[in-house]
ZAVEX-707511 format. One record per residue: residue in three letters; residue number from 0; x, y, z of N, C-alpha, C, O in turn. Coordinates in pm, whole numbers, plus 50000, padded with zeros to 5 digits. Atoms other than C-alpha are relative to their C-alpha. Layout:
! ZAVEX-707511
NODE   r   k n.east n.north  n.up ca.east ca.north ca.up c.east c.north  c.up o.east o.north  o.up
NODE Ala NUM      X       Y     Z       X        Y     Z      X       Y     Z      X       Y     Z
...
//
This chain:
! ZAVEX-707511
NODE   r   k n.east n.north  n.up ca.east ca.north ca.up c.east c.north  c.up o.east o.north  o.up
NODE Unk   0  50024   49874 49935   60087    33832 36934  49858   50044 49971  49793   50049 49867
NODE Unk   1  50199   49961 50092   59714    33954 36966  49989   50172 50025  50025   50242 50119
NODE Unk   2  49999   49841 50002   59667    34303 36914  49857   50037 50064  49758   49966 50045
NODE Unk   3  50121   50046 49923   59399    34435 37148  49922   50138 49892  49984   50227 49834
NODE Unk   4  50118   49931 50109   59053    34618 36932  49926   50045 50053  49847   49951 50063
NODE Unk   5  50081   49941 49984   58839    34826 37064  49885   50074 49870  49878   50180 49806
NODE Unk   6  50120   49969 50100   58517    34788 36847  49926   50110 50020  49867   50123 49913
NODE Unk   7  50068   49865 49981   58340    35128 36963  50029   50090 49978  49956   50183 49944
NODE Unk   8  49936   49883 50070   58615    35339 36890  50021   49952 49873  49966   50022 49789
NODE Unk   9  50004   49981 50166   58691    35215 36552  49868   50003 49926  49869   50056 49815
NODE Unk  10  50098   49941 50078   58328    35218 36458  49977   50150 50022  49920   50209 49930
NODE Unk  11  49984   49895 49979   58357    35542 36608  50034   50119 49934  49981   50229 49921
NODE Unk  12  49862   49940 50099   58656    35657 36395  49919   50003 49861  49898   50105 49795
NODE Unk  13  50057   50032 50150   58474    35487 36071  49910   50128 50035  49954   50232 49985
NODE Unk  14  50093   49934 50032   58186    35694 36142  49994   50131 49993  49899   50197 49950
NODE Unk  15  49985   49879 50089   58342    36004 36108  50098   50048 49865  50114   50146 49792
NODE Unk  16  49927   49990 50149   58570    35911 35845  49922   49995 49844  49970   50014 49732
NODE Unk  17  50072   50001 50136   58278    35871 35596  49872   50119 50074  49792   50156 49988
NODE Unk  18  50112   49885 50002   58022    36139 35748  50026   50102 49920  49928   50175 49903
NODE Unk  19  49971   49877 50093   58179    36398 35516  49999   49976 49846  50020   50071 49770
NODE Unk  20  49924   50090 50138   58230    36160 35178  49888   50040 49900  49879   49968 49801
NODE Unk  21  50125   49971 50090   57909    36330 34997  50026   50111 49897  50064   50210 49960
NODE Unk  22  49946   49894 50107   57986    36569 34671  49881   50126 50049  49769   50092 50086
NODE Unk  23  50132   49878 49977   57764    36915 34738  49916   50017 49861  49952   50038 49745
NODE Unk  24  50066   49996 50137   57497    36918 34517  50043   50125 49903  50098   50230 49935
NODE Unk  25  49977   49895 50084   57525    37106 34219  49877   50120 50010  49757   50095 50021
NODE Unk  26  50118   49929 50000   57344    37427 34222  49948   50038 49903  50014   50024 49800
NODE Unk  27  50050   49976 50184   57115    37546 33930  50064   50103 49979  50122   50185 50050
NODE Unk  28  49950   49901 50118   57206    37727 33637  49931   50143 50074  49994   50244 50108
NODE Unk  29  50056   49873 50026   56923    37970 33700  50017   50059 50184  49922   50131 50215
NODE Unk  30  49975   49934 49904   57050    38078 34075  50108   50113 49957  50111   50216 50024
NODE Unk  31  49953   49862 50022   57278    38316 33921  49997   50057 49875  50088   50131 49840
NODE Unk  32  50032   49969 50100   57123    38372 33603  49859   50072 50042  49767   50021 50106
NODE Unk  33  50085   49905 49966   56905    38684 33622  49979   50018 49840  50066   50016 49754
NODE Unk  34  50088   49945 50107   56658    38774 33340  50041   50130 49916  50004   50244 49946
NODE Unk  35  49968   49918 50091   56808    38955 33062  50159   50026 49997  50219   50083 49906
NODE Unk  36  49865   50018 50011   57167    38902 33183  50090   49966 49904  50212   49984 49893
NODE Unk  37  49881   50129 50111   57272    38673 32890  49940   50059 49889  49818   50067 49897
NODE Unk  38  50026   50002 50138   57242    38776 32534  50064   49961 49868  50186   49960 49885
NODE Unk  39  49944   50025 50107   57340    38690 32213  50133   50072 49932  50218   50017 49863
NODE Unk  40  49895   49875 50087   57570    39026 32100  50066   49980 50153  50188   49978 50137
NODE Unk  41  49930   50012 49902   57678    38981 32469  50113   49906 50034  50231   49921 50001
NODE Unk  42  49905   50086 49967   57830    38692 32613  49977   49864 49901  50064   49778 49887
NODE Unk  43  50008   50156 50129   57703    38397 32339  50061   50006 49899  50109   49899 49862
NODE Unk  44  49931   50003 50069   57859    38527 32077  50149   49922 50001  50187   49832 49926
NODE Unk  45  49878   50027 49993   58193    38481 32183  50026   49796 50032  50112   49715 49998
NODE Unk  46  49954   50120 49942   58149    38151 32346  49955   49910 49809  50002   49809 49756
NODE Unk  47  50044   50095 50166   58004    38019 31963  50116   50048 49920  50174   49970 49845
NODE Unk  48  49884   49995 50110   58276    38199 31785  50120   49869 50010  50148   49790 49919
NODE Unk  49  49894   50095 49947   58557    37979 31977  49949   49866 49988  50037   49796 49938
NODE Unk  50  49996   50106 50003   58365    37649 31996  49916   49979 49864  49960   49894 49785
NODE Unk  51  50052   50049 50146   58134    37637 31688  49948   50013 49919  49870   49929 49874
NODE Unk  52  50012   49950 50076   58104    37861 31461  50111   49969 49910  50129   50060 49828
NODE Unk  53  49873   49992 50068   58418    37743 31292  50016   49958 49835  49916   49984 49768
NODE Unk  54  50036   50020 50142   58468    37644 30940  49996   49835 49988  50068   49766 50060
NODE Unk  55  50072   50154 50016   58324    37281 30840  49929   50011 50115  49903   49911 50049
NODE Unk  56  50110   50002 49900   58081    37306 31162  49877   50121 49995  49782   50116 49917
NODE Unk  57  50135   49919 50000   57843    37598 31241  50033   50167 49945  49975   50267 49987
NODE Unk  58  49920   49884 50031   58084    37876 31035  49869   50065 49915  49748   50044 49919
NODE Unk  59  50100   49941 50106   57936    38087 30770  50009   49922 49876  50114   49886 49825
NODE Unk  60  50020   50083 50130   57808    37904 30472  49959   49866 50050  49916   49811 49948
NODE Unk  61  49996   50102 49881   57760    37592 30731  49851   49933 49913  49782   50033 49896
NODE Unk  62  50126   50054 50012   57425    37372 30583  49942   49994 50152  49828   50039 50166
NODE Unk  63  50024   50000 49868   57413    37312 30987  49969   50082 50035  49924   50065 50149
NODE Unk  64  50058   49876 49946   57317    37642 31034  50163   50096 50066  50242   50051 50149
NODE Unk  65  49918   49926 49943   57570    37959 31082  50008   50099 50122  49973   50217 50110
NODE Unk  66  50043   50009 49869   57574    38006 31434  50089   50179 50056  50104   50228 50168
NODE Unk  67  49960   49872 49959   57745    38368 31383  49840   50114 49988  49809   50219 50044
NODE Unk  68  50171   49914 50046   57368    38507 31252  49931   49946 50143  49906   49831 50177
NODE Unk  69  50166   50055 49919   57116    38505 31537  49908   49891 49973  49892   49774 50009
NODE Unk  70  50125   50124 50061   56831    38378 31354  50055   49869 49967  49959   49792 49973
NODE Unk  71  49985   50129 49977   57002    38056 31313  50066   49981 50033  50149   49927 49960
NODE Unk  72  50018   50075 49869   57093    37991 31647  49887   49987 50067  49854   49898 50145
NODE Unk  73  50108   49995 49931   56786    38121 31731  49928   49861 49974  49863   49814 50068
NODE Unk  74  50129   50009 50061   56591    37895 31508  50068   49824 50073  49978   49756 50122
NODE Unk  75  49933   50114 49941   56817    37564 31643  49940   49992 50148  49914   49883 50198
NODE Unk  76  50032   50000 49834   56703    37692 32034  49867   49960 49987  49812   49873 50054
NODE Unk  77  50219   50043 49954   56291    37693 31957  49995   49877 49912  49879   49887 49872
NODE Unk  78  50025   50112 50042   56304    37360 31775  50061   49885 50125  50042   49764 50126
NODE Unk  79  49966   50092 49949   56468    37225 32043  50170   49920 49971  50238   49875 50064
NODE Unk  80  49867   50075 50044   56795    37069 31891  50106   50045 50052  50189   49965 50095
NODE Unk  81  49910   49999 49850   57017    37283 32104  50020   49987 50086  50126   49961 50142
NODE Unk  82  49989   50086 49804   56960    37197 32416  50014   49890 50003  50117   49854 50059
NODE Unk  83  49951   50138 50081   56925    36830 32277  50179   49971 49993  50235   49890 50066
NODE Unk  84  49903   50023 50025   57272    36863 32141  50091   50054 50099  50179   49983 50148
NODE Unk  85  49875   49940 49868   57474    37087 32403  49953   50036 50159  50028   50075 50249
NODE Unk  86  49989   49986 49826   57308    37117 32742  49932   49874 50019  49984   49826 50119
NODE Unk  87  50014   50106 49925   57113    36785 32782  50092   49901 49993  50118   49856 50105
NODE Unk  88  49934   50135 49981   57323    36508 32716  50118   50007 50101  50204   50086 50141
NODE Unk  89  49873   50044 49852   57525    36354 32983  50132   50011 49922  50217   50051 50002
NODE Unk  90  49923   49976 50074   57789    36370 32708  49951   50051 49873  49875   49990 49798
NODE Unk  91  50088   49897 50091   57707    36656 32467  50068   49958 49864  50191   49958 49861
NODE Unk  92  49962   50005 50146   57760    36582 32098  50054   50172 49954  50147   50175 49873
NODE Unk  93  49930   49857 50046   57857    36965 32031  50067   50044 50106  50014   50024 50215
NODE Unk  94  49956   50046 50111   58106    37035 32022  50050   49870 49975  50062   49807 50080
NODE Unk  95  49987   50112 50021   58203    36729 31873  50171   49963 50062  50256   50050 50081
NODE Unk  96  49919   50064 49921   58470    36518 32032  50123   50099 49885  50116   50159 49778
NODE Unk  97  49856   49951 50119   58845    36633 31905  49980   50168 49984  50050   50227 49901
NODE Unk  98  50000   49848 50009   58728    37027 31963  49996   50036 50111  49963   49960 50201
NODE Unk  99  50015   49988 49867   58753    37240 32232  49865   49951 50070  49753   49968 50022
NODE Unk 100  50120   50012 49920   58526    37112 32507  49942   50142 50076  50017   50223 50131
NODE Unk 101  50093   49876 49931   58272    37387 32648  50006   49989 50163  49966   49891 50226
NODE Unk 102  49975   50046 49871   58373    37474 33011  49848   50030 50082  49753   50093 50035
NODE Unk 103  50129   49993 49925   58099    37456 33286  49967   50120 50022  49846   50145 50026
NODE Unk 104  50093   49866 50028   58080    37829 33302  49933   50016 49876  49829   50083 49879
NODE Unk 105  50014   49951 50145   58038    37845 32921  49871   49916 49974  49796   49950 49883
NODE Unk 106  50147   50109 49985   57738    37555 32979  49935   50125 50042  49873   50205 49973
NODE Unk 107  50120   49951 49935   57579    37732 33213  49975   50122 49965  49865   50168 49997
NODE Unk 108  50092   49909 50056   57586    38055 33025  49877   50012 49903  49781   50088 49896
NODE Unk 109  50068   50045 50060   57448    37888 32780  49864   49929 50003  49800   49907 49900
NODE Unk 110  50110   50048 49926   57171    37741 32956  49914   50119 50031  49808   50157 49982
NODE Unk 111  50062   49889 49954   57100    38023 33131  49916   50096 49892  49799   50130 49911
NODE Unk 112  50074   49942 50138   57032    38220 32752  49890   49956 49966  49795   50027 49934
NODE Unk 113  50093   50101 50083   56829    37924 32640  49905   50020 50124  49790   50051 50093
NODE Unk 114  50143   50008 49925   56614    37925 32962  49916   50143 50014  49799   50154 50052
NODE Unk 115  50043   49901 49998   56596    38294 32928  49953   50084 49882  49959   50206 49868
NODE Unk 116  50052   49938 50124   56434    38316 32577  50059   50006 49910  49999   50009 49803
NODE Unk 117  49918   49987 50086   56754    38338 32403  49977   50146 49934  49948   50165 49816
NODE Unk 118  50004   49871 50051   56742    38687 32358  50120   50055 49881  50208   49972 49860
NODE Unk 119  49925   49988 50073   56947    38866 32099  50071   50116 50038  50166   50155 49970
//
């Protein structure tokens, strides 16, 4: 039995079955991060209390630095080593595997702080 094919419509068909197959880019952090929005006593606190300020990581008494004091988070942001550790890597070493993971709002507030001076 021969089954009959019309090659124009199925490339036809194909070609709108994959015209849509593209992810939407991601948009930046800083499109809805406005200047002075994010602060430290504001919305960072909380997101460091829950992921890593905890005890053996960035608690109080921490050699790693106690990430409930300002000044050292601050002092982790202008050296560089935070962003290093939690917003560049394609897989972020903080927090460390086996803890809560940081959700993509909680990134990008975090981003957003760090690109905005890290205010307190």
């Amino acid at each position: 039995m021969r089954i009959p094919f019309n090659l124009p419509a199925a490339l036809l068909l194909f070609s709108f079955a994959c015209a849509n197959n593209k992810m939407p880019e991601p948009k930046p952090v800083t499109e809805d991060c406005t200047p002075g929005s994010v602060t430290f006593s504001g919305q960072v606190t909380a997101i460091v209390q829950q992921d890593c300020a905890l005890s053996g990581c960035h608690g109080s008494g921490s050699p790693y630095g106690d990430f409930n004091k300002y000044t050292d988070l601050k002092a982790k942001v202008d050296n560089g080593s935070f962003r290093n550790s939690v917003l560049e890597q394609h897989t972020p070493v903080m927090p460390p595997p086996g803890s809560t993971e940081l959700t993509e709002a909680e990134r990008q507030t975090l981003e957003c702080w760090v690109n905005d001076g890290a205010l307190q």
